[in-house]
C-alpha positions in Angstrom: -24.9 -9.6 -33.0 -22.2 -7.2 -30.7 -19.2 -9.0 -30.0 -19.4 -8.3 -26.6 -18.8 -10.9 -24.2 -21.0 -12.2 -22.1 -22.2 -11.3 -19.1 -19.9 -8.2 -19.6 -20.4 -4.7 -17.0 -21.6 -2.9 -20.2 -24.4 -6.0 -21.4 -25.9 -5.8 -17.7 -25.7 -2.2 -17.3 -27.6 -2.1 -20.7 -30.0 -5.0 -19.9 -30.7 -3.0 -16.5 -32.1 -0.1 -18.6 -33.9 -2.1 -21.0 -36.0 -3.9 -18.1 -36.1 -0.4 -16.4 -38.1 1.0 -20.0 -39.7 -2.6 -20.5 -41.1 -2.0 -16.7 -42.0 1.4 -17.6 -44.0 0.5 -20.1 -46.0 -2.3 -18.2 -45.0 -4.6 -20.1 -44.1 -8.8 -19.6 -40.9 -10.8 -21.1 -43.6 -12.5 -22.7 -45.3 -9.5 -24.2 -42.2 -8.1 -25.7 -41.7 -11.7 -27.3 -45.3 -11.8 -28.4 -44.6 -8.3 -30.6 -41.6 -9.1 -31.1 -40.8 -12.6 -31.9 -38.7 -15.3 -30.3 -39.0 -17.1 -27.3 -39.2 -14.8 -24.0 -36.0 -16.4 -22.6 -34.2 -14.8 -25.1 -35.5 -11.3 -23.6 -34.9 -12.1 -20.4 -31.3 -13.0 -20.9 -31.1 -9.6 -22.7 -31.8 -7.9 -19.4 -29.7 -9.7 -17.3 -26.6 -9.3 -19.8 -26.0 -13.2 -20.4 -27.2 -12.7 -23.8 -25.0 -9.8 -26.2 -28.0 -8.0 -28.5 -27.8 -6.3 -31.4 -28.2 -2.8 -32.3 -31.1 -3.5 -34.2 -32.8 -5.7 -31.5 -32.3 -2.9 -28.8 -33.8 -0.6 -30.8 -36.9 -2.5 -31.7 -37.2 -3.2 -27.7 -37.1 0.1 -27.3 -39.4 1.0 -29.9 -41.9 -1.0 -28.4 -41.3 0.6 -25.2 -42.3 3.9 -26.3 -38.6 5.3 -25.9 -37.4 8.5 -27.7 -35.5 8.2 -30.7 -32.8 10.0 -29.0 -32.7 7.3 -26.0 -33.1 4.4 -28.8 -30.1 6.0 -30.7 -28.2 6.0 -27.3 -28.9 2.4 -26.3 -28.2 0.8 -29.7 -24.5 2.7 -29.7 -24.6 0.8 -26.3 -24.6 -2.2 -27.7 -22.3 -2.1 -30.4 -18.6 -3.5 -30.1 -16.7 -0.3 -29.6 -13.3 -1.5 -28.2 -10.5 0.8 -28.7 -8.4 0.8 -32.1 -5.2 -0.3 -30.2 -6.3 -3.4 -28.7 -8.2 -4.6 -32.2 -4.9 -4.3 -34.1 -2.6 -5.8 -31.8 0.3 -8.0 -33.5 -0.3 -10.8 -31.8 -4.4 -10.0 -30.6 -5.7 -9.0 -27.2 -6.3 -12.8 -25.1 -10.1 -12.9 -24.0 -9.0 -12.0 -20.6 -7.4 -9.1 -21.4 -10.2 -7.9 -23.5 -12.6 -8.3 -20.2 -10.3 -6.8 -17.7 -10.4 -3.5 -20.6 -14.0 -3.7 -20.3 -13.7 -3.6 -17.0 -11.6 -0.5 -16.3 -13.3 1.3 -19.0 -17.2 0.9 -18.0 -16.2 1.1 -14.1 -17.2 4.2 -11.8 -14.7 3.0 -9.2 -12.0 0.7 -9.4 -10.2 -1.1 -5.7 -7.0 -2.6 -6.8 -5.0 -4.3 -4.1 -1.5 -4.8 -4.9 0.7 -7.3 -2.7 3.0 -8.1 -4.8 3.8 -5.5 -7.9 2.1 -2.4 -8.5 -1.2 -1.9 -9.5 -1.4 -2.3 -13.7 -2.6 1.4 -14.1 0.0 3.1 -11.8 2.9 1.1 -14.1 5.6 2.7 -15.9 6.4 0.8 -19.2 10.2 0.0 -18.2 8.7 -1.4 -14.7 5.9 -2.9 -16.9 8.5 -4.2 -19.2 10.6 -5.9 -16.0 8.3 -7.6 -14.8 6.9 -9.1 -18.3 10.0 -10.8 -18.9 8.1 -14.3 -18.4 6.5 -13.7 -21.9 7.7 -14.8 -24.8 10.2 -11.5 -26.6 8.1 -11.1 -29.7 4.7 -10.3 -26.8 6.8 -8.5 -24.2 6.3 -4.6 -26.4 3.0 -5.2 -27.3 2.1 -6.2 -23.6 3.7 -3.0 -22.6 1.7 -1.0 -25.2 -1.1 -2.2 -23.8 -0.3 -1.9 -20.6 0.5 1.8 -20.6 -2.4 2.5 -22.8 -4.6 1.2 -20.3 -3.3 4.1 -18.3 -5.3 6.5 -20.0 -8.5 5.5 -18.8 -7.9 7.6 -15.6 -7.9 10.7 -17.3 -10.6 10.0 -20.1 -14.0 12.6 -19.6 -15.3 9.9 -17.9 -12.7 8.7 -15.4 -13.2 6.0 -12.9 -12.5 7.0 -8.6 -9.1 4.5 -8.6 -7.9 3.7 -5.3 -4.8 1.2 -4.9 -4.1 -0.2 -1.6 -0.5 -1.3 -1.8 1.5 -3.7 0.6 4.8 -1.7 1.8 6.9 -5.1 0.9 6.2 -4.1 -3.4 7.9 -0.4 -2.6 10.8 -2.6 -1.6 11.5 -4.8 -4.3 14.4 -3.6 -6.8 11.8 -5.0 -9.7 14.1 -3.8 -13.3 17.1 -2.5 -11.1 17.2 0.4 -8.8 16.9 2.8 -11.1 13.4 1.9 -12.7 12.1 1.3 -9.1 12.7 4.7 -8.6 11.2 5.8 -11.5 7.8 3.8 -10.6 8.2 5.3 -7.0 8.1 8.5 -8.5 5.4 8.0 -10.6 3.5 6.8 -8.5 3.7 10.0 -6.2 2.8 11.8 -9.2 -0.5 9.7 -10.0 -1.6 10.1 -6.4 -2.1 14.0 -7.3 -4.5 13.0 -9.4 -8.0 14.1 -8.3 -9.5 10.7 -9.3 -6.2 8.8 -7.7 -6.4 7.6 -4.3 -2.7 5.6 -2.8 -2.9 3.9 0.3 0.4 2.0 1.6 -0.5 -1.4 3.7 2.4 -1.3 6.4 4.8 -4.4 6.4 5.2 -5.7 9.9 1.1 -6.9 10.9 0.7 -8.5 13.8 -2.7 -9.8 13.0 -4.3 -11.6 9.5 -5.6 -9.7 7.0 -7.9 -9.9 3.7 -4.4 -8.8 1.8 -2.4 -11.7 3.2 -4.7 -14.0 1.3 -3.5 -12.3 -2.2 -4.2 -9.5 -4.6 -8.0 -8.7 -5.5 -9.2 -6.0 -7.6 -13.1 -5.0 -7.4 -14.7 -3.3 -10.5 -18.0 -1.1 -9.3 -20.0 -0.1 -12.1 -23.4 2.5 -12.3 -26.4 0.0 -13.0 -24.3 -3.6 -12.5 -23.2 -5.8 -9.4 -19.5 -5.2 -8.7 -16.9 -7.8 -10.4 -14.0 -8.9 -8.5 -11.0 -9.9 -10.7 -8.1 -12.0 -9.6 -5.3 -12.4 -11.6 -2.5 -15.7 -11.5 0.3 -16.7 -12.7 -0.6 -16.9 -16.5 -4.3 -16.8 -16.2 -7.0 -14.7 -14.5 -10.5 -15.2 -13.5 -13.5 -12.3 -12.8 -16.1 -13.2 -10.1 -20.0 -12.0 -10.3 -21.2 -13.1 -7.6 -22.9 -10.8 -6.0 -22.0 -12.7 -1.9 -18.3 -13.0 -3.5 -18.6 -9.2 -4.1 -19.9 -8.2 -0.6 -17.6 -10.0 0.8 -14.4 -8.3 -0.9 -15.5 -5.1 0.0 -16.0 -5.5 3.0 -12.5 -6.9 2.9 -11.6 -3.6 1.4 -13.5 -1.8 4.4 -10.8 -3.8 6.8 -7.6 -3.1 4.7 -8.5 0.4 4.8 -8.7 0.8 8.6 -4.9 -0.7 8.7 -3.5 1.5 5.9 -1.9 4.9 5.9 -3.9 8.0 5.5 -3.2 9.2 1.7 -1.0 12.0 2.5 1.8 9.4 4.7 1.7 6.9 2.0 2.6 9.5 -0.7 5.6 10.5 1.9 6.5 7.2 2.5 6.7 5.6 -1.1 8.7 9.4 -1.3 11.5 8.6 0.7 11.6 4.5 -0.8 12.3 6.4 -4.1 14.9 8.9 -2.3 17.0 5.3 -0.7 17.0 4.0 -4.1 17.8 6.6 -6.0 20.8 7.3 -3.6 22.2 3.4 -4.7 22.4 4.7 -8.3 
């Protein structure tokens, strides 16, 4: 069976198409199970990704369905574990978490990340990745930052996720690693927001009125056939929400924070002239 976790973007998006092929094809839960074998729960839970199936298993679906060859082929890749050769030979192993929050990024057709605190994971530089990891243990800290950095990449893979990062204007102003990496992450960061896919939007300090952001960081993962997943990360411990109210209701957060945030173009010159102060101390 794929070692995909549960409930995953890429089981639903693949148990979305197997009902849309089943439906397609006129056919029951119960039907499949009566060709098939097994008890129709098990099919059911296929489709609505709470249940990881094999390559084999998607392929006889299909199969039954009357799908091409070429679309069976397609579907049972789909379901194989295909996580990337750097995570699966980490020193110390990738923490389930982790693993999800990859999934995430990587199946995603838009990613919201809204940093209060730090900047967003993906816009990192690995010496402010490295500051701010100094919690971990020394023997995790590199790895982390491997990770952390390779993650990066994901924004200009073939197919790269829309990634827009609403950041608070108080996280431009911390010294997070010294003045010197600040600057180097402020830099960065203007460089990422020339990225066709990159969209940087500064949250003004100074509000007068509450807002979703006040409340904490959030990130919401939108994907092409799933409900979104909203991801909220602690201390030392993280959990993703599926709800599909919970998930309305963030981006509609995300529709307020965007009315109170700088156009693109004034954040860019803004987190500019926070690297140009701090680079002026050094």
């Amino acid at each position: 069976m794929a070692s995909t976790s549960s409930g995953s973007p890429r089981l639903r998006a693949l148990g979305a198409e197997l009902r849309e092929y089943r439906e397609q094809a006129g056919l029951t839960v119960r039907a499949v199970a009566q060709k098939l074998g097994g008890h129709h729960s098990k099919y059911a839970r296929i489709e609505t990704g709470e249940r990881a199936a094999s390559p084999e298993e998607v392929a006889a679906m299909l199969a039954t369905y009357g799908v091409s060859e070429e679309e069976r082929e397609r579907l049972a890749e789909m379901a194989r574990d295909d996580r990337p050769d750097w995570l699966s030979t980490s020193k110390t192993g990738a923490r389930k978490e982790l693993t999800t929050l990859i999934e995430f990024e990587r199946t995603a057709t838009r990613i919201i990340d809204v940093a209060t605190g730090v900047i967003p994971g993906l816009l990192q530089t690995s010496d402010y990745a490295r500051a701010i990891m100094q919690g971990l243990p020394p023997d995790e800290v590199e790895t982390m930052v491997l990770m952390r950095v390779g993650r990066r990449e994901i924004l200009t893979s073939k197919n790269a996720p829309e990634f827009v990062a609403f950041i608070a204007e108080a996280a431009l102003n911390e010294r997070i690693g010294g003045a010197a990496v600040m600057a180097e992450q402020l830099r960065h960061l203007v460089k990422m927001a020339e990225w066709p896919n990159v969209e940087v939007r500064v949250l003004p300090a100074g509000a007068e009125r509450w807002h979703p952001a006040h409340m904490g960081a959030f990130i919401v993962f939108e994907f092409p056939k799933a409900t979104p997943i909203v991801h909220l990360e602690h201390y030392r411990s993280s959990v993703s929400l599926h709800n599909v109210g919970i998930a309305r209701a963030y981006l509609e957060a995300v529709t307020s924070l965007r009315e109170l945030t700088m156009s693109p173009h004034d954040s860019v010159r803004l987190i500019a002239e926070c690297a140009d102060k701090l680079e002026a101390t050094t």
